[in-house]
Structure formats: C-alpha cells, structure tokens
N, CA, C and O atoms as a GROMACS GRO file, in nm:
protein
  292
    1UNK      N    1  -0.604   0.786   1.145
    1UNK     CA    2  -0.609   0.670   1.059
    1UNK      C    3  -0.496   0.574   1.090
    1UNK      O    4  -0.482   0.459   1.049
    2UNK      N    5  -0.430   0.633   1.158
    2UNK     CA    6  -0.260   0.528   1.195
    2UNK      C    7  -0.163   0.537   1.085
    2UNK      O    8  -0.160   0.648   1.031
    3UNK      N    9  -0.065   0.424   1.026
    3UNK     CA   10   0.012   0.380   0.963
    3UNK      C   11  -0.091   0.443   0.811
    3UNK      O   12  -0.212   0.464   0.813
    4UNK      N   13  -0.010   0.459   0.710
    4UNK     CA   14  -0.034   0.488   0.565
    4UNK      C   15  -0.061   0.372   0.543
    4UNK      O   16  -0.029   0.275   0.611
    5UNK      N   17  -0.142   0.376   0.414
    5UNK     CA   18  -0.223   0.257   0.332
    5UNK      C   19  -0.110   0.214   0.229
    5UNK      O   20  -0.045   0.305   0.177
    6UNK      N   21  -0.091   0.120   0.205
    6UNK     CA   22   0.058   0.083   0.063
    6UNK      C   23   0.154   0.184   0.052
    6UNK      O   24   0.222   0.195  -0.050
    7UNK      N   25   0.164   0.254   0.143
    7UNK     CA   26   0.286   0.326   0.112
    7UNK      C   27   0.293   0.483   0.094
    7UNK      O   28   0.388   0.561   0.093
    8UNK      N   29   0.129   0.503   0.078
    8UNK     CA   30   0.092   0.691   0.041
    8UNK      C   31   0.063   0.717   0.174
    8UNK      O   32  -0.010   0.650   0.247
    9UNK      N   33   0.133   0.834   0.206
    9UNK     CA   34   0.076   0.923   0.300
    9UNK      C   35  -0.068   0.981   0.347
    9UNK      O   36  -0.156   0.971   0.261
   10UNK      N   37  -0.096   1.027   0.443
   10UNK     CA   38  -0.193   1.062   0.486
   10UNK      C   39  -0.267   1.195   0.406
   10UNK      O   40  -0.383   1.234   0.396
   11UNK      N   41  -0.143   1.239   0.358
   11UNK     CA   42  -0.196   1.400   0.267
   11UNK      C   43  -0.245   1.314   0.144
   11UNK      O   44  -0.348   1.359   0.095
   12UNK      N   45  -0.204   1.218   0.092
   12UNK     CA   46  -0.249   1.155  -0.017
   12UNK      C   47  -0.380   1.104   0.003
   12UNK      O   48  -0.484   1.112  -0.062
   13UNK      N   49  -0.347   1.051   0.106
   13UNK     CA   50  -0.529   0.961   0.126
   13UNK      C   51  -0.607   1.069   0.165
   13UNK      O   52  -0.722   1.033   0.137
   14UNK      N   53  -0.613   1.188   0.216
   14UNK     CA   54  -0.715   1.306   0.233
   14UNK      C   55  -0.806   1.288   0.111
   14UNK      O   56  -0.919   1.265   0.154
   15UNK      N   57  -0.804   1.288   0.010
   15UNK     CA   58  -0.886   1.297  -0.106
   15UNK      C   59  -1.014   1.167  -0.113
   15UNK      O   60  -1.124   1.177  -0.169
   16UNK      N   61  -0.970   1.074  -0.055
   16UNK     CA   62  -1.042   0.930  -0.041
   16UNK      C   63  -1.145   0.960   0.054
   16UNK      O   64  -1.141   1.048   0.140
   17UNK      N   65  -1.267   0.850   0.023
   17UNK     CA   66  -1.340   0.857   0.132
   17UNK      C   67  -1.266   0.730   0.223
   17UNK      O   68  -1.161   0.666   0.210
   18UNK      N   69  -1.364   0.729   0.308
   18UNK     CA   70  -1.324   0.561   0.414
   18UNK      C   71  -1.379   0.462   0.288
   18UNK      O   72  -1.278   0.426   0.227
   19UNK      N   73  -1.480   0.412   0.234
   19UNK     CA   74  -1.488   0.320   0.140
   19UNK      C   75  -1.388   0.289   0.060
   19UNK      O   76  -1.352   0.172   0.047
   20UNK      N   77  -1.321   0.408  -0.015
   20UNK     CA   78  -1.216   0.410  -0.086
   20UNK      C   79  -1.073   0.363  -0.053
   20UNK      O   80  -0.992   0.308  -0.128
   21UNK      N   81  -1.060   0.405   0.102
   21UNK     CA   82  -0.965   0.394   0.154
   21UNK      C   83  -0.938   0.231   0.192
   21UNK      O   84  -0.843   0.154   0.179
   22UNK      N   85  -1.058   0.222   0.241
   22UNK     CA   86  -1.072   0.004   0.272
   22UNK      C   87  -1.076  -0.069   0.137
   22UNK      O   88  -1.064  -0.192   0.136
   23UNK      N   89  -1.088  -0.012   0.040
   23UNK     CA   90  -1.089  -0.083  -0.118
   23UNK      C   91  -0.967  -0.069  -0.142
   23UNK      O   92  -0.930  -0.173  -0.196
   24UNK      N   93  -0.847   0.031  -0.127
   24UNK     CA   94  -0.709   0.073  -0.107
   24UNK      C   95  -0.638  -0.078  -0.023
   24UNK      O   96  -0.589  -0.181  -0.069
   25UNK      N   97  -0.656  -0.039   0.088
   25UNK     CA   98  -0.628  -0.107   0.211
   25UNK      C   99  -0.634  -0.279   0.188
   25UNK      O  100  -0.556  -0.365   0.230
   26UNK      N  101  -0.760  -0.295   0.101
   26UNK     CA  102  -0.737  -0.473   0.050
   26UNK      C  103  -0.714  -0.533  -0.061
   26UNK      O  104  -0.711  -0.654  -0.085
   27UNK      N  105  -0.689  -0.394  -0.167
   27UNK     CA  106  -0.587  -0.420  -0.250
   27UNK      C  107  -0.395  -0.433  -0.193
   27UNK      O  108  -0.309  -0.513  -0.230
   28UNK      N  109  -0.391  -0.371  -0.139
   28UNK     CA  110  -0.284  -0.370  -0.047
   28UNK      C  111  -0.242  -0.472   0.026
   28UNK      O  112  -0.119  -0.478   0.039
   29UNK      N  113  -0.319  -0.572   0.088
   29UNK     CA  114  -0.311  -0.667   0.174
   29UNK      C  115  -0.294  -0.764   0.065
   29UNK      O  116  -0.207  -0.850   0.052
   30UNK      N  117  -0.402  -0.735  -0.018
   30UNK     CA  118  -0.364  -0.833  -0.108
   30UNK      C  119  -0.256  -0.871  -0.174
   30UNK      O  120  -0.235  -0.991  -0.189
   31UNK      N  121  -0.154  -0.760  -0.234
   31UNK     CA  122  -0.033  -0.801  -0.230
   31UNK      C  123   0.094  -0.796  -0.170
   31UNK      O  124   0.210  -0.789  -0.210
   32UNK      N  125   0.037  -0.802  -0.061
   32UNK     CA  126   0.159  -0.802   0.046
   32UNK      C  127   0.166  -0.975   0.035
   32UNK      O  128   0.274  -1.034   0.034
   33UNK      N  129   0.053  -1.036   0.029
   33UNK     CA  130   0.055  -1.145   0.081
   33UNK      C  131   0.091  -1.256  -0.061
   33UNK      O  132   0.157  -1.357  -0.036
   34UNK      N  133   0.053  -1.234  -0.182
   34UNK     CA  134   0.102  -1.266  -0.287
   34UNK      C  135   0.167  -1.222  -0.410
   34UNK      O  136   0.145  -1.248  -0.528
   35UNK      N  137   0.282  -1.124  -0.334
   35UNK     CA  138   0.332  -1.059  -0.431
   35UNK      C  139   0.535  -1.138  -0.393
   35UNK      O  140   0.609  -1.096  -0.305
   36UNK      N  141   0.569  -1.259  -0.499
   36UNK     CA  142   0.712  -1.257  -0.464
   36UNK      C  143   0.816  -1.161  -0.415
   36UNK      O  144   0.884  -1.179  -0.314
   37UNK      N  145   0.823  -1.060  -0.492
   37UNK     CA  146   0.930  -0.951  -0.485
   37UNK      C  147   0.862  -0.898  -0.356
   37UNK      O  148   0.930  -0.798  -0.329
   38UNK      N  149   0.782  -0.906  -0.278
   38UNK     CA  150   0.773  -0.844  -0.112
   38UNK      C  151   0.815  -0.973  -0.024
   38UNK      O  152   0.874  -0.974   0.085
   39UNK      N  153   0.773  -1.071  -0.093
   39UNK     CA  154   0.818  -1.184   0.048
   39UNK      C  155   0.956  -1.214   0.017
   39UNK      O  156   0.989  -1.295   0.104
   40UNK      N  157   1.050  -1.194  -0.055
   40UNK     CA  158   1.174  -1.189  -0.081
   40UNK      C  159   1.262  -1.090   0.017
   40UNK      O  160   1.370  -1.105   0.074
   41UNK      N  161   1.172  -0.991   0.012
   41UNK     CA  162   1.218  -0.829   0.089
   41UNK      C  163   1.211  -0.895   0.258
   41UNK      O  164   1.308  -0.906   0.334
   42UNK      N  165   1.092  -0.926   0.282
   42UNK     CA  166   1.067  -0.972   0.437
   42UNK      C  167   1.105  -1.075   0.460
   42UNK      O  168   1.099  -1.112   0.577
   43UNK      N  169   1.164  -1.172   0.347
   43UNK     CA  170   1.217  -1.283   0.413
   43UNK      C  171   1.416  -1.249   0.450
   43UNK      O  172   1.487  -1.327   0.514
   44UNK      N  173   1.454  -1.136   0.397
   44UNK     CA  174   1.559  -1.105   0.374
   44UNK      C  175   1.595  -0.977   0.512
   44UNK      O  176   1.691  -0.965   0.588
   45UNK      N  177   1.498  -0.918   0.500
   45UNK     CA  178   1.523  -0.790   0.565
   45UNK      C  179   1.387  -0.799   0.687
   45UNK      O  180   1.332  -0.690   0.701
   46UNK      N  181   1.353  -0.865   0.737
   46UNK     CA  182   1.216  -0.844   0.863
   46UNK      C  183   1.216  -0.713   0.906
   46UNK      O  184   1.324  -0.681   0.954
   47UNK      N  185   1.124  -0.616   0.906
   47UNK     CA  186   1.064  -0.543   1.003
   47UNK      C  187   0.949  -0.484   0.979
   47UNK      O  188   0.868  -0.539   0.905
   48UNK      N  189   0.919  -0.347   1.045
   48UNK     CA  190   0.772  -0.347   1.008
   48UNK      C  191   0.738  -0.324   0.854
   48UNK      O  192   0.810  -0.263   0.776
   49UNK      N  193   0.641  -0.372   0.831
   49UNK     CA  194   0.615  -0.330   0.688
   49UNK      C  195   0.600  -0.180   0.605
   49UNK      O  196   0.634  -0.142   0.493
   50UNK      N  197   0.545  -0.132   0.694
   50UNK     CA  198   0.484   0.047   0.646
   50UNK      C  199   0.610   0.128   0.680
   50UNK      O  200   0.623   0.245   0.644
   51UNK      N  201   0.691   0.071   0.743
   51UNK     CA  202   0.835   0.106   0.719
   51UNK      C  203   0.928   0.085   0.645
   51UNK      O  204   1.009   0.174   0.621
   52UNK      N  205   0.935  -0.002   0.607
   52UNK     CA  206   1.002  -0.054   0.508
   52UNK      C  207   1.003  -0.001   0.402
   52UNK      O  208   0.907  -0.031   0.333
   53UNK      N  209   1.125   0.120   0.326
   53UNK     CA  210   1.141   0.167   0.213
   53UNK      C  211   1.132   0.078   0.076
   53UNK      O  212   1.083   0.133  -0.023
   54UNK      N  213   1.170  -0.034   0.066
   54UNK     CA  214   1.181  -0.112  -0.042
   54UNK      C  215   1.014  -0.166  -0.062
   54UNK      O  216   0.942  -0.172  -0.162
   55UNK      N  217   0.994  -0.199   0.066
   55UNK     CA  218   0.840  -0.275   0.063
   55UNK      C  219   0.682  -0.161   0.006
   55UNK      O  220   0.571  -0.179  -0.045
   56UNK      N  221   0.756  -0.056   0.050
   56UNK     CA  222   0.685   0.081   0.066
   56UNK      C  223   0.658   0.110  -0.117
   56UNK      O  224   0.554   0.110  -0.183
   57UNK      N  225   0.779   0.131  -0.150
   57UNK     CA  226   0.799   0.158  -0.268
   57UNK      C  227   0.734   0.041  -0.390
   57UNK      O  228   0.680   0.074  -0.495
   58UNK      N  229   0.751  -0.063  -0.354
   58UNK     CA  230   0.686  -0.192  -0.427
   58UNK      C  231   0.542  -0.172  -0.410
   58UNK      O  232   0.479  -0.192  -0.514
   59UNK      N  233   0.475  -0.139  -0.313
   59UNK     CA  234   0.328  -0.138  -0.298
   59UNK      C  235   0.286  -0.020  -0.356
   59UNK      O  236   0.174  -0.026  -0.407
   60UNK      N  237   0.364   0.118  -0.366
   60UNK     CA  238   0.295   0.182  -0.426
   60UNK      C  239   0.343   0.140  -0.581
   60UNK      O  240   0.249   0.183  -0.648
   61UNK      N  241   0.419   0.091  -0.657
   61UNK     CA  242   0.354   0.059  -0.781
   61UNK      C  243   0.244  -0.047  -0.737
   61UNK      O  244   0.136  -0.012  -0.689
   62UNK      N  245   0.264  -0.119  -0.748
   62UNK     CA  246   0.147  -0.212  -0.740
   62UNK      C  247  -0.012  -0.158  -0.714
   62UNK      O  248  -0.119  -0.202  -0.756
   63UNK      N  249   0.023  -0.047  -0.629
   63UNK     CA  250  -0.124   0.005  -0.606
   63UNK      C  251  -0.111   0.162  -0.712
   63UNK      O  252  -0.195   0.249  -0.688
   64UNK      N  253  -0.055   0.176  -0.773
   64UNK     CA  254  -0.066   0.314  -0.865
   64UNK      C  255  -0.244   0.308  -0.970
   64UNK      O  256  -0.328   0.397  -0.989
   65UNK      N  257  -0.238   0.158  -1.018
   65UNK     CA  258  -0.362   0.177  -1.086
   65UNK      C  259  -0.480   0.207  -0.982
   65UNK      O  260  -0.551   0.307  -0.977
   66UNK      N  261  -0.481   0.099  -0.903
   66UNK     CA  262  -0.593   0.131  -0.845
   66UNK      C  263  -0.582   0.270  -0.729
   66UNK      O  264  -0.686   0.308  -0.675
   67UNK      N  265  -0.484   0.322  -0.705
   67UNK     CA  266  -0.508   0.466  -0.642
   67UNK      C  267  -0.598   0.574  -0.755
   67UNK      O  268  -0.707   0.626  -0.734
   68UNK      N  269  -0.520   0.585  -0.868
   68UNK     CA  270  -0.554   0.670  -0.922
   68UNK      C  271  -0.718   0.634  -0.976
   68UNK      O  272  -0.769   0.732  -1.030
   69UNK      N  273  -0.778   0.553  -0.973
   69UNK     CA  274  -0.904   0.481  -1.044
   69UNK      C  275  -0.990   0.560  -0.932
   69UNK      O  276  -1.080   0.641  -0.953
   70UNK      N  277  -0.937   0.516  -0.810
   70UNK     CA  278  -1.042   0.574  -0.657
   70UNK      C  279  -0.993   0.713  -0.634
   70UNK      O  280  -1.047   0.781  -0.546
   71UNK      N  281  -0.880   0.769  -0.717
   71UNK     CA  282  -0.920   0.911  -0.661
   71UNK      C  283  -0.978   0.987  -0.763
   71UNK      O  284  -1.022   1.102  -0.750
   72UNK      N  285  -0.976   0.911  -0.876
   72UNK     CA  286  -1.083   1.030  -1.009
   72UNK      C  287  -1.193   1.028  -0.944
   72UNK      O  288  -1.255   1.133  -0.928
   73UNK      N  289  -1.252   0.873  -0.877
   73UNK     CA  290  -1.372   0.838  -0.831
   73UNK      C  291  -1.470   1.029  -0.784
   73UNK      O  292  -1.584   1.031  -0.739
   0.00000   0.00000   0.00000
C-alpha cells in the first residue's frame, strides 16, 4: 500500500477494505489541503508529509471520526 493513510499505520488500516481505505485517503487529502494548523506546520517546517510527526498527529485527529465510522463499517 506504500506510505500510511493520515497518519495510521498499516496494522491499523488491515481492518479496511480498499473502498474504505480511498474514502480514508480523501478525507485526508482533504485536509491537508484546507486545514490552517497543517499549512502553518509546512510552511514552517517543509518535508515529507507522512513523516512529519506534528502533521501526522494533526491528521489523525482530524481523521479519528471518520476512521472509526469505516472501521465499525
């Protein structure tokens, strides 16, 4: 699968299907791209994103509701 989805590991995403995982994946994008407190982080600190501890950590709140919604699924 490559790089983790918002920030959860690969043992985490085991439970997901691929649908789930791309519904993950563009919630994710989605706030990478309009979330202040991340473009603050990358405008401050550049590097990769799925590395990035601070950025990492911001996406998984942001994605906590909708993880847990797709893994009762």
């Amino acid at each position: 699968m490559g790089h983790p989805i918002g920030g959860y590991s690969e043992k985490e995403l085991k439970g997901l299907s691929k649908r789930q995982r791309a519904a993950l994946k563009k919630e994710a994008l989605r706030h990478l791209r309009t979330s202040p407190e991340i473009h603050k982080i990358i405008n401050t600190q550049p590097r990769y994103l799925t590395e990035h501890p601070k950025i990492r950590r911001a996406l998984r709140t942001k994605l906590r509701r909708t993880y847990n919604r797709l893994k009762s699924k």
